[in-house]
N, C-alpha and C positions, 0 to 999 in steps of 0.2 A: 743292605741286602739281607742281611742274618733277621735284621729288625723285623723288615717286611714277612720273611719263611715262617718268622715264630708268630707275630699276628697271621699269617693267613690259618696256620694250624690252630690256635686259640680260634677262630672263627669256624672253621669245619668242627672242632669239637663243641663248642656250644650250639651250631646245627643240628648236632645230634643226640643232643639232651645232657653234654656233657660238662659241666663246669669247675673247675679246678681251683679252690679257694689257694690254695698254693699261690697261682697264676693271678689271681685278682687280691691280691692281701691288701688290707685295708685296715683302718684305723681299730676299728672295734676286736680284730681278729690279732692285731701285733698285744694289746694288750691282756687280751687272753691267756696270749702265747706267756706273757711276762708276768702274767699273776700265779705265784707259787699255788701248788695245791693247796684246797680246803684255804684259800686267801679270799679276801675280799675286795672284790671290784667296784668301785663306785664312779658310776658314770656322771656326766654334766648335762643341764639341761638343751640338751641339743639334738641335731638327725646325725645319725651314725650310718653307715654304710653295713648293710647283710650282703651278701649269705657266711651267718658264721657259723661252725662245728665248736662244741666244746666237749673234751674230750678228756678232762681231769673232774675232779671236786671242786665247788667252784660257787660263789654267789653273789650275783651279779644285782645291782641295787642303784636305780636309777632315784630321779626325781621326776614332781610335774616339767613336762618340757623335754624329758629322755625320747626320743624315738628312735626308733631299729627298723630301718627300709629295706626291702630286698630288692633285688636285680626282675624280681616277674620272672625267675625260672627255675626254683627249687624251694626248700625249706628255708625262711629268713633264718630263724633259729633250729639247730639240730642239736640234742642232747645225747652223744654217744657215752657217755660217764655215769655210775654212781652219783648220787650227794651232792646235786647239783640245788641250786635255787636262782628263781629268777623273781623280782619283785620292782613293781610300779616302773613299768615300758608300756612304752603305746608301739605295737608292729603291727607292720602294714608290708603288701606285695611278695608274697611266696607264687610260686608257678601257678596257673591256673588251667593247664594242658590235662583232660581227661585221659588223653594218648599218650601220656608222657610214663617212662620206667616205670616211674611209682606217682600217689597223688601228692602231692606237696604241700605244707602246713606252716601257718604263721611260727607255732614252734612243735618241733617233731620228737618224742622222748623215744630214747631207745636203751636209757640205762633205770636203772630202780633207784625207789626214795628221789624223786624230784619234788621239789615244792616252787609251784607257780601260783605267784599270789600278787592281786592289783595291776595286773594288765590287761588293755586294750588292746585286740588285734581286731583287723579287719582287713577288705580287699586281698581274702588269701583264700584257697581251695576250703582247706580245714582251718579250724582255726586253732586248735589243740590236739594233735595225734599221738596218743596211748598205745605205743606197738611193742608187743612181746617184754611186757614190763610191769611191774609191780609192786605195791606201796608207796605209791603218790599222793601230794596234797594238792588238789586245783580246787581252788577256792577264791573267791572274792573278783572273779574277773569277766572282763565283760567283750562277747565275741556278737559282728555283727556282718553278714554277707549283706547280698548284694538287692534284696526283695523276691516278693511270690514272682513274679511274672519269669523268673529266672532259675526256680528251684533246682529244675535237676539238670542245670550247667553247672554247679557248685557243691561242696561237699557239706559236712556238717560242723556243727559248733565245736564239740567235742568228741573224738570219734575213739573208744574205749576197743581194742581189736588184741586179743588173747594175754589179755593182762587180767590182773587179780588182785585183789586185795587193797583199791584205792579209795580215795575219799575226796567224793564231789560236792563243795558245800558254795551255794552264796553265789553263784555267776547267773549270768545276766544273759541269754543267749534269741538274737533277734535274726527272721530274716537268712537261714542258712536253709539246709534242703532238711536234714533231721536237729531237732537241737542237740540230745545227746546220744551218740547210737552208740551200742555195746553189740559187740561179738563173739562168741564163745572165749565172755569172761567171767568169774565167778567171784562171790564174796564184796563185793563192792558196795561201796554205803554212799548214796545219791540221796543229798540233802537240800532244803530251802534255795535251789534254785528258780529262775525263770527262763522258758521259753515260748514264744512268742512269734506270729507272724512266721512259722517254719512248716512242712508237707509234716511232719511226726514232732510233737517238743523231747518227748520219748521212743528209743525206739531200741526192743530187745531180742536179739537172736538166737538162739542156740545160748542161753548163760544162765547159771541157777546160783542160789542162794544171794540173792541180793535181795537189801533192800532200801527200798527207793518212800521217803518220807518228806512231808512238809512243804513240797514243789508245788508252782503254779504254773500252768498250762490255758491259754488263754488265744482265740482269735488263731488257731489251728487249723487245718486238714482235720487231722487227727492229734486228740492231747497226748497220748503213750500207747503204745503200740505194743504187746507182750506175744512174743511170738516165740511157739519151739522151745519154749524155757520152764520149768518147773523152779516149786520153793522159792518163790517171787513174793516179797511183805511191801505193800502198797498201803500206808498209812498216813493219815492228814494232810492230803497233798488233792489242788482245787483243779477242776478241770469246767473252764466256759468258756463260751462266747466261739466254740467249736462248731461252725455250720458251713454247709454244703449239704449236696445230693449225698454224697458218701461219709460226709465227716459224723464224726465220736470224740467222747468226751474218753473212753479208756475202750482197748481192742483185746480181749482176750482168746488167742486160735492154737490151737494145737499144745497146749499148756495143761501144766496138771500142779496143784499143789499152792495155787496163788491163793493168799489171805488179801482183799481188801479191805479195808477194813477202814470206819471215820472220816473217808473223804466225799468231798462235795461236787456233787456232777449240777451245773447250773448251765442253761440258755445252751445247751447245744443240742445238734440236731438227733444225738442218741447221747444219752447219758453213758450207756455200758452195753457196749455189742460182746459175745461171745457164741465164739462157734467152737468144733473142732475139738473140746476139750473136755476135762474132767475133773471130777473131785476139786473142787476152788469152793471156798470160803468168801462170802460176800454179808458183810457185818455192817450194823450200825453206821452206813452211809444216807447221806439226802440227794434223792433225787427231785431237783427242784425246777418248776418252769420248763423243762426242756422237751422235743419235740416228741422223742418215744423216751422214756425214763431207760427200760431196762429191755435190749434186744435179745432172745435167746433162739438161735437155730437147734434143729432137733437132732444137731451131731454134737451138742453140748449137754452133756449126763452127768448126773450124780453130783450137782453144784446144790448147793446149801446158801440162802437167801434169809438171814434172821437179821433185826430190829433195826433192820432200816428205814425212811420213811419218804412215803411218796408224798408229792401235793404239788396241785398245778403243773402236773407234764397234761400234756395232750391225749398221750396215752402210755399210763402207766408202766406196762409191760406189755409186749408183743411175743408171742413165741411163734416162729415161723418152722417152715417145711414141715409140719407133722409135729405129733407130741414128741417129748422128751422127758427123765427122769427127774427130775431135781424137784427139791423141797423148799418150799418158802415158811417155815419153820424149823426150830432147832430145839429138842428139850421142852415141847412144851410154849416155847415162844417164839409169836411169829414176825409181822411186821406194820408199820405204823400207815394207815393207807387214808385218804382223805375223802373217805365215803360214809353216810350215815351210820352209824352201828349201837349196837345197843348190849350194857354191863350192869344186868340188874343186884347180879351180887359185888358190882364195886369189887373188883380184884383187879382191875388195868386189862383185862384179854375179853373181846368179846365173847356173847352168849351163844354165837354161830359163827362159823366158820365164812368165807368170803372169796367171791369169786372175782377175778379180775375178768370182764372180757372185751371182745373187742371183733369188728369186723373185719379189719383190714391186714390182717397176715397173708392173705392170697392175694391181694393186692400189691405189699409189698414184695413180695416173692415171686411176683411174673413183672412190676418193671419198679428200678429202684429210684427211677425217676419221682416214681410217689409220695415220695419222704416231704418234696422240696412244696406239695399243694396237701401237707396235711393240715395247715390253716384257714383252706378254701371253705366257703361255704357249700360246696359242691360234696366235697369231701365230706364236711357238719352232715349234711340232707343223708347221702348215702348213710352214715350210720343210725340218722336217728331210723331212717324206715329199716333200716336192717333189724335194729334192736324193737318196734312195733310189730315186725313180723318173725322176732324169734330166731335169726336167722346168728347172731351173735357165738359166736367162738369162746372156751373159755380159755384164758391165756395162760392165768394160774389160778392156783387156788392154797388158800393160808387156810390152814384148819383153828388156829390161835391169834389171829390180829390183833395186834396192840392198841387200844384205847388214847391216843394223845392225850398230855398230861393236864388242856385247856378242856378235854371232852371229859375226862377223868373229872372237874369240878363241875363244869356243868350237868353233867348226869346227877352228880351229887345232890348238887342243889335243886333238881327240876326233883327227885324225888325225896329229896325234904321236903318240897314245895307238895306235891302229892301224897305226903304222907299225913303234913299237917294238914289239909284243905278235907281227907278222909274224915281224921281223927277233930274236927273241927263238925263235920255233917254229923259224925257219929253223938257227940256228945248236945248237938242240936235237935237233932229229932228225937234223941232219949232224956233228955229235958220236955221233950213237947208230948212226951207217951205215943209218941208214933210208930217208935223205931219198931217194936212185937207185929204191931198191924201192918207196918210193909213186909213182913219175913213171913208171918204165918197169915194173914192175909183178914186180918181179925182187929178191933181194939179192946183195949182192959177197960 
C-alpha cells in the first residue's frame, strides 16, 4: 500500500513537469555523489542513466563508447557548480516540451568556468544552455537537432543567455533552429566553428562587444543574424551556399558600431543585407557569385564600404527604399569592382569615379518574391531595355575604385605595348623625312 501512495505521487509529479533526481537515483548520480570535490570521474564505455545535477567541482571524463541518456523530460546534464568539466560523452534525450517551466538542454550550465570539451549531444531541445554565467570553454563539440523541416519545434545548438566572458571555439553545430544564439551577453569570443543546415548559423541580440572570427556558415536561412547589438568585430568567418526568397549570407538591423571586415560572402541569395542601422565598417571582404552582393535599405546611414571586392554577383549592390548616406570609400580608397576601368597614371585607383547601377530596387521593394527570378531571362530582358532606355538607378557610387591587381599588369602592359608601337611610328617616319610634312603639312 505505502509502495503504491508513493508511485502514484512520483507519477502526479512527473505530470506536471516535476522530476525529483532524489526519487529516480541512478548509477551516474550515486557516483557524483561519491567523487570528493575538484576529484576525478572517469566513466566506462557504456549508456548511463540521466537526469543528473552536479553540484560541486567536478570533471567528468568518459571514453568512445561513454553515453549519458535522459528520461525525454528535463536537462540530461545540469551544472549548478563552479569548476566543473565535462569531456568526450555522447548525450542524447533532454525534455523537448516548448510548454514545459523552462526549455531543456543536452547539458544546462548554471555555474561559472565550465569546460565542455568532445561531446556529442543530440535529440535534446538545446544542446548547450549558457544561463547567467560566465568564463566557459565549449569547444571541440559537436550538437545536431532534428532537420529544417522542423526548425522552430527545437531549440538551438548553443544558446549563450546573459552570460559573458566565454569562449566558443571548433563545434560543429547542424540542423537546430539557431546554431548559436546570444542574448544580452557581452564579451564573448566565437571562434572557427560550423553551422549548418540551421534558420540563423548566428544569431545576436541585444549583446555588444563580441567578437565572432573564422566561422563557416553554409546551406542557411540566414548565415548570422546581428541584431540590436553594437561593437560586433566579424572577421575571416565564410558565409555560402545561403538561398531562399529571404535568406543572407550576414544580416545587419538595428546595429551600430559593427567592423566586418576579410570575410567571404559566396553563392547566396544576398551576400550582406543591412537595414536599420549606423556607422558599421565594411572592409576588405569578397563578394563573390551571389545573387545581390551588397543589400542596403535607406534606414541604414553613415556605413563606410572600402577595399572590398565585387565580381560575379548578379548585382553588385542594391540600395533600396530611397537613397541613403554611406560611402563606398575610405581615405581616398575605394573598392575592387569587376567593370571596365581605366589607370592611365598606374597608381592602382581608377581615372574616374564609378557608378554602380541597377534597375530593380523598386522591384525588389514592392515584392521580395523577386530575389528568387533574378536569374530569369525575363528578369535579364527587363534590365537590358531599362539600361537602353536610361531608366537605371544609381545604387552607389566609389569616387576611388580599386584597379585589381591582374588589371593593374594588364594596363601596364597594354600601355607599354602603346607606347612602344608610338615610339616605333615615331622613329619610322623620322627616318623616312615625313614626320615635319605630317605636322606642318609640308616636306624638307
Amino acid at each position: 500500500m505505502k509502495r503504491a501512495i508513493i508511485g502514484a505521487i512520483l507519477t502526479v509529479l512527473i505530470c506536471i513537469g516535476i522530476h525529483p533526481v532524489s526519487a529516480q537515483a541512478n548509477e551516474l548520480q550515486k557516483h557524483i555523489k561519491h567523487t570528493p570535490k575538484n576529484g576525478v570521474l572517469e566513466l566506462d564505455a557504456k549508456i548511463y542513466k540521466g537526469n543528473v545535477v552536479i553540484d560541486k567541482p567536478l570533471t567528468i571524463i568518459g571514453k568512445k563508447g561513454t553515453k549519458i541518456y535522459g528520461d525525454k523530460s528535463g536537462n540530461v546534464i545540469e551544472i549548478r557548480s563552479d569548476d566543473v568539466t565535462l569531456d568526450q560523452l555522447e548525450i542524447k534525450y533532454s525534455g523537448l516540451s516548448r510548454s514545459s517551466k523552462e526549455e531543456y538542454s543536452g547539458v544546462r550550465v548554471m555555474g561559472n568556468s565550465a569546460t565542455l570539451t568532445n561531446l556529442s549531444i543530440s535529440d535534446s531541445y538545446h544542446g548547450i544552455y549558457l544561463n547567467r554565467t560566465e568564463n566557459n570553454v565549449i569547444k571541440n563539440n559537436t550538437i545536431v537537432g532534428f532537420g529544417a523541416e522542423v526548425l522552430g519545434d527545437q531549440g538551438y545548438g548553443i544558446y549563450i543567455n546573459r552570460a559573458g566572458n566565454n569562449e566558443l571555439e571548433s563545434n560543429y553545430i547542424e540542423k537546430t533552429r539557431d546554431g548559436i544564439y546570444v542574448e544580452y551577453a557581452n564579451n564573448n569570443e566565437i571562434r572557427n566553428n560550423t553551422a549548418t543546415k540551421t534558420r540563423y548559423g548566428l544569431h545576436y541580440m541585444y549583446s555588444n562587444y563580441n567578437t565572432f572570427e573564422g566561422n563557416h556558415f553554409n546551406q542557411n536561412v540566414g548565415g548570422a543574424a546581428i541584431m540590436h547589438s553594437d561593437h560586433i568585430t566579424l572577421k575571416n568567418n565564410t558565409f555560402s551556399y545561403n538561398q531562399g526568397s529571404r535568406a543572407f549570407g550576414l544580416i545587419i538591423q538595428t546595429s551600430r558600431d559593427i567592423h566586418v571586415l576579410k570575410n567571404e560572402f559566396h553563392l547566396n541569395q544576398r551576400g550582406l543585407y543591412v537595414e536599420q542601422s549606423t556607422s558599421n565598417l565594411i572592409e576588405q571582404n569578397e563578394f563573390y557569385n551571389n545573387q545581390v552582393g551588397v543589400e542596403v535599405w535607406a534606414s541604414a546611414t553613415a556605413h563606410v564600404f572600402t577595399k572590398n571586392t565585387f565580381h560575379s554577383n548578379h548585382t553588385n549592390v542594391l540600395a533600396v527604399g530611397g537613397e541613403s548616406n554611406n560611402e563606398w570609400f575610405k581615405n581616398g580608397v575605394g573598392n575592387y569592382w569587376d567593370t571596365p576601368m581605366l589607370d592611365l597614371d598606374n597608381d592602382g585607383i581608377s581615372d574616374m569615379g564609378l557608378e554602380q547601377t541597377s534597375t530593380l530596387s523598386q522591384l525588389v521593394e514592392a515584392n521580395e518574391l523577386a530575389y528568387l527570378f533574378l536569374d530569369s531571362p525575363a528578369i535579364t530582358i527587363f534590365e537590358k531595355a531599362n539600361e537602353l532606355l536610361s531608366n537605371e538607378e544609381v545604387m552607389a557610387f566609389d569616387q576611388h575604385p580599386l584597379m585589381p591587381e591582374n588589371r593593374l599588369k594588364s594596363s601596364a602592359i597594354i600601355w607599354i605595348i602603346v607606347a612602344g608601337s608610338m615610339m616605333g611610328l615615331f622613329v619610322y617616319f623620322n627616318k623616312r623625312g615625313q614626320l615635319s610634312w605630317r605636322i606642318f603639312g609640308r616636306k624638307d
